[in-house]
C-alpha positions in Angstrom: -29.7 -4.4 -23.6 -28.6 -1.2 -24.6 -29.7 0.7 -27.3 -29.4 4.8 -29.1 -32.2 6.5 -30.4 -33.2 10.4 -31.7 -36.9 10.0 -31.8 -39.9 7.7 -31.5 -43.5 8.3 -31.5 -46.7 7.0 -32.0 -50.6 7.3 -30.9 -51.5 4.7 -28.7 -52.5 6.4 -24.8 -49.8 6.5 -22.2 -50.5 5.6 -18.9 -49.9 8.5 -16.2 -46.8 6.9 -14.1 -46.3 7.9 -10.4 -43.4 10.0 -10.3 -40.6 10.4 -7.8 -37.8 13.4 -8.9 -34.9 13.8 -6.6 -32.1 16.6 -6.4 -28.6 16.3 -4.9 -27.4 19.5 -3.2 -24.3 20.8 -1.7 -24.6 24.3 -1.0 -27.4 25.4 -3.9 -29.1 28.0 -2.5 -29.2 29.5 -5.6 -30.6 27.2 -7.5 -33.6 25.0 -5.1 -36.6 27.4 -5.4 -36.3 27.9 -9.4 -35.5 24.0 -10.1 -38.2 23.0 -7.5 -40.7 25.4 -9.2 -40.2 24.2 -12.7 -40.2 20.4 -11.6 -43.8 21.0 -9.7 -44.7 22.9 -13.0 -43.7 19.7 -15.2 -44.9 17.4 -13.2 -48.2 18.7 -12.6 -48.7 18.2 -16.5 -47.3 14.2 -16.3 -48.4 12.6 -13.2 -51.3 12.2 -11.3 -49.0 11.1 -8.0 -45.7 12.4 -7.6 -42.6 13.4 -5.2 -40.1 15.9 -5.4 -37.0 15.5 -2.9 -34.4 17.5 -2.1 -31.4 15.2 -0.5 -29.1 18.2 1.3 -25.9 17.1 1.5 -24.4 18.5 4.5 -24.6 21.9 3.0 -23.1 25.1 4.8 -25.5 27.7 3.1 -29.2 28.0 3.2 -29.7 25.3 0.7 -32.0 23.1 3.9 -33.6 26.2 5.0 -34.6 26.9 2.0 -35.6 23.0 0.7 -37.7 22.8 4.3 -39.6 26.1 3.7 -40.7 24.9 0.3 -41.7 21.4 1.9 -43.9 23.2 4.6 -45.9 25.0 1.8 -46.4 21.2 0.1 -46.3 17.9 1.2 -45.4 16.8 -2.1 -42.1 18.2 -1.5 -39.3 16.6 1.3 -35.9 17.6 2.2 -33.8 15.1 3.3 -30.2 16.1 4.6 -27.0 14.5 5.8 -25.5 15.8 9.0 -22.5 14.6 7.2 -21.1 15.6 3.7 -21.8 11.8 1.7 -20.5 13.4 -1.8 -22.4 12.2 -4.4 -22.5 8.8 -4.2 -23.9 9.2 -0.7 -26.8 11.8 -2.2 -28.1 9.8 -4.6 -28.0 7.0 -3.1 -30.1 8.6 -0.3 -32.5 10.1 -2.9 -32.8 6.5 -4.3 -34.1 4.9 -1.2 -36.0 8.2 -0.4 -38.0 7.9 -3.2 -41.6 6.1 -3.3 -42.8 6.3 -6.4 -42.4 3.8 -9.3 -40.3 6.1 -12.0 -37.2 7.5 -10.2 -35.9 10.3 -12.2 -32.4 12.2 -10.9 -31.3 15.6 -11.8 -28.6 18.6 -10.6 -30.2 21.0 -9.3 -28.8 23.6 -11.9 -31.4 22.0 -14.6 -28.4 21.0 -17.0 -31.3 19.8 -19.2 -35.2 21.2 -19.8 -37.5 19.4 -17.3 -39.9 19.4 -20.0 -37.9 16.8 -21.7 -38.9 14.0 -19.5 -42.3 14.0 -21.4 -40.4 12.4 -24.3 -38.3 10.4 -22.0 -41.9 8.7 -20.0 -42.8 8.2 -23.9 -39.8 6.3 -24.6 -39.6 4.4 -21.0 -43.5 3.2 -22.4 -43.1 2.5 -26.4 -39.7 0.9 -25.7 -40.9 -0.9 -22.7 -37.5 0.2 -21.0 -36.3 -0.3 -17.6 -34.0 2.7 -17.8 -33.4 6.4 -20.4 -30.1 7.8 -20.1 -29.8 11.0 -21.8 -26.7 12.2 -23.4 -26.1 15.9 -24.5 -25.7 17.1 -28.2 -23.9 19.6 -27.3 -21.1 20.4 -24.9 -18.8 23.1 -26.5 -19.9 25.3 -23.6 -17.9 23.2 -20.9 -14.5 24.0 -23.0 -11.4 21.5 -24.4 -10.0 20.1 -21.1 -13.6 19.1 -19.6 -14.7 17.3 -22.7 -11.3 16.1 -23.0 -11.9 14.7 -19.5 -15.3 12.7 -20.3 -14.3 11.4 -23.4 -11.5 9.3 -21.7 -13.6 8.8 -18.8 -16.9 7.3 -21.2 -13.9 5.2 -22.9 -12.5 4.0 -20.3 -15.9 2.4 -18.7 -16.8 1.2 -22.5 -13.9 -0.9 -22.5 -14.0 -1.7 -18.9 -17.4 -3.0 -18.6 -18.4 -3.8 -22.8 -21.0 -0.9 -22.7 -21.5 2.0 -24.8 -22.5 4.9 -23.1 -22.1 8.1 -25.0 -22.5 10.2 -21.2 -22.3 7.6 -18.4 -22.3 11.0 -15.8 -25.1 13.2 -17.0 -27.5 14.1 -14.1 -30.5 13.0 -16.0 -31.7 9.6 -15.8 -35.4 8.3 -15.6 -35.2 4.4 -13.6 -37.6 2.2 -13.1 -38.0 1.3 -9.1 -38.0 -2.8 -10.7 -33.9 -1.7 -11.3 -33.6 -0.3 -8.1 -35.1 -3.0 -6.2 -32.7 -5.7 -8.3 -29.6 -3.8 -7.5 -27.1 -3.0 -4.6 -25.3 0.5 -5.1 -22.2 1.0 -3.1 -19.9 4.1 -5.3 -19.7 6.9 -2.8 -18.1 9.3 -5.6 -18.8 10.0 -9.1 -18.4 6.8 -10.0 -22.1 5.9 -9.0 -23.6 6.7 -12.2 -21.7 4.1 -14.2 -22.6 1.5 -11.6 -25.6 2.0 -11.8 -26.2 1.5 -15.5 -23.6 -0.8 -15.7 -25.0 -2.9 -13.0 -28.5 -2.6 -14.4 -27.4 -4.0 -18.4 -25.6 -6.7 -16.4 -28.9 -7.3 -14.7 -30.2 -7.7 -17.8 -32.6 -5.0 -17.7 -33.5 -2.8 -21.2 -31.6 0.8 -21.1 -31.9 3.4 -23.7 -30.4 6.9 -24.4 -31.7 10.1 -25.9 -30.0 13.2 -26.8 -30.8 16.8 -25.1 -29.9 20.2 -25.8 -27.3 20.9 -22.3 -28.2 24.5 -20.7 -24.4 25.0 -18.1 -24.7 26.3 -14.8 -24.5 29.9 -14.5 -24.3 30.5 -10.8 -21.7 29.0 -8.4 -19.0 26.6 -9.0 -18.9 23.0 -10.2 -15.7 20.7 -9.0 -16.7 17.2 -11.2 -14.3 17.8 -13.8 -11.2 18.7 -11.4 -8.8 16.1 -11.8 -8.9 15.2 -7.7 -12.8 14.4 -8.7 -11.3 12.2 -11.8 -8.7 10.4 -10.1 -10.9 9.3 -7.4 -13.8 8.7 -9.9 -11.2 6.3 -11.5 -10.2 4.9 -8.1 -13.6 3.7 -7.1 -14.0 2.2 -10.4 -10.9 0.0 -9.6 -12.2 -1.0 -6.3 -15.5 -1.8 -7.4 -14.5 -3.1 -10.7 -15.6 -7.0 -9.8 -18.8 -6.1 -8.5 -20.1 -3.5 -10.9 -18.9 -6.2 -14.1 -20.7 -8.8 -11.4 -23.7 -8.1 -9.5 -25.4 -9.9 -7.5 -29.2 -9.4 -5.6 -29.1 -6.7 -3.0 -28.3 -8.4 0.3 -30.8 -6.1 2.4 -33.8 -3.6 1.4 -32.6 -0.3 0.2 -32.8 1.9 3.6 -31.6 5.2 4.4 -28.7 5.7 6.0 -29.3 6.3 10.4 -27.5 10.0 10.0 -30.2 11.2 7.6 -32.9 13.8 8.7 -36.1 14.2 6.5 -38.1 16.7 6.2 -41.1 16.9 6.8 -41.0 13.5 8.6 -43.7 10.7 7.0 -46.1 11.0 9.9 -46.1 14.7 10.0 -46.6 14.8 6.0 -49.8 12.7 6.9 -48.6 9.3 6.0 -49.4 6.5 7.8 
């Protein structure tokens, strides 16, 4: 069930969720310690119990220095890095099975959105009794002709391929319930992840919704999604996983993480059990 929506409120008391936000990273130095700041900030103010995770893709700069310093000042915070670049497929797929908490929310870590919004998107996950809020921007001017150019085709072409209507299947800002997580088996090592895994999820027959948000573009270093190598792979996987995205079936094994993947600080030296 899919459904499109500018506002909905009412009165009643919302429970406080647990709270698991993760961050892909490939070389974001730049960017960790002012979007990990403004998510403890945020989430301090929604959850009682939460998680922020920093999944370091194999970067070359001092993104994991940097994600391990801020985990040794809070255990609330974990890095987890690849020895191995896993694009992003491979990231957030590793932040998915990282995660312990019962809302799952991805981001970039450039904050394309206001972290403040997922207030209003926990409101809407509660009064809509959703599985799953996709946000969509209102805006995108910013990006310029061609990259627009390039989504539009790109949300058109998964509409038709899969009988859903996203408005912005690939923007970093998605708020999952771990019951969708649990029920699915995610397997796109590119771009083509996010589609799967709301497509896969409506097939499953779970209730997703999107809202719109203002869009803030990066400012500092360089993003490659919307060069047309990242496209024509993007449209490559969707070919090869075409049946089993438009088909899902249960998850043949637990979600685990990948045996090249370092976290940090470990579980027992964070104090768990």
């Amino acid at each position: 069930m899919l459904g499109a929506l500018e506002e909905v409120w009412d009165t009643r008391p919302m429970a406080r969720p647990s709270l698991s936000l993760f961050f892909p990273a490939w070389n974001e130095e730049e960017y960790v310690e002012r979007a990990v700041s403004r998510a403890k900030t945020v989430l301090d103010r929604l959850s009682d119990d939460w998680e922020i995770i920093v999944v370091n893709d194999a970067s070359t700069d001092r993104t994991r220095e940097i994600a391990e310093g801020l985990s040794r000042r809070d255990s609330r915070i974990r890095c987890v890095s690849h020895e191995v670049n896993q694009k992003l497929g491979g990231a957030m797929k590793t932040g998915f099975s990282s995660s312990t908490k019962d809302v799952v929310i991805y981001s970039d870590m450039d904050l394309p959105f206001d972290l403040n919004e997922l207030e209003r998107a926990l409101h809407l996950m509660d009064y809509l009794e959703a599985d799953m809020i996709c946000a969509f921007r209102f805006d995108r001017t910013s990006e310029g002709t061609k990259r627009i150019l390039y989504s539009y085709v790109y949300n058109a072409l998964i509409s038709t391929a899969f009988g859903v209507a996203i408005k912005d299947i690939n923007f970093s800002f998605k708020v999952v319930h771990r019951r969708v997580l649990e029920s699915i088996d995610l397997k796109a090592q590119g771009s083509f992840i996010d589609a799967e895994l709301v497509v896969k999820a409506i097939r499953r027959g779970f209730k997703v919704f999107q809202m719109g948000v203002d869009y803030f573009p990066r400012t500092r270093g360089i993003s490659t999604l919307a060069s047309p190598q990242v496209i024509l792979k993007m449209v490559k996987e969707l070919a090869s996983l075409f049946e089993d995205t438009r088909n899902p079936r249960n998850p043949a094994r637990p979600v685990r993480l990948p045996p090249d993947v370092a976290a940090f600080p470990s579980k027992k030296a964070s104090g768990a059990p």
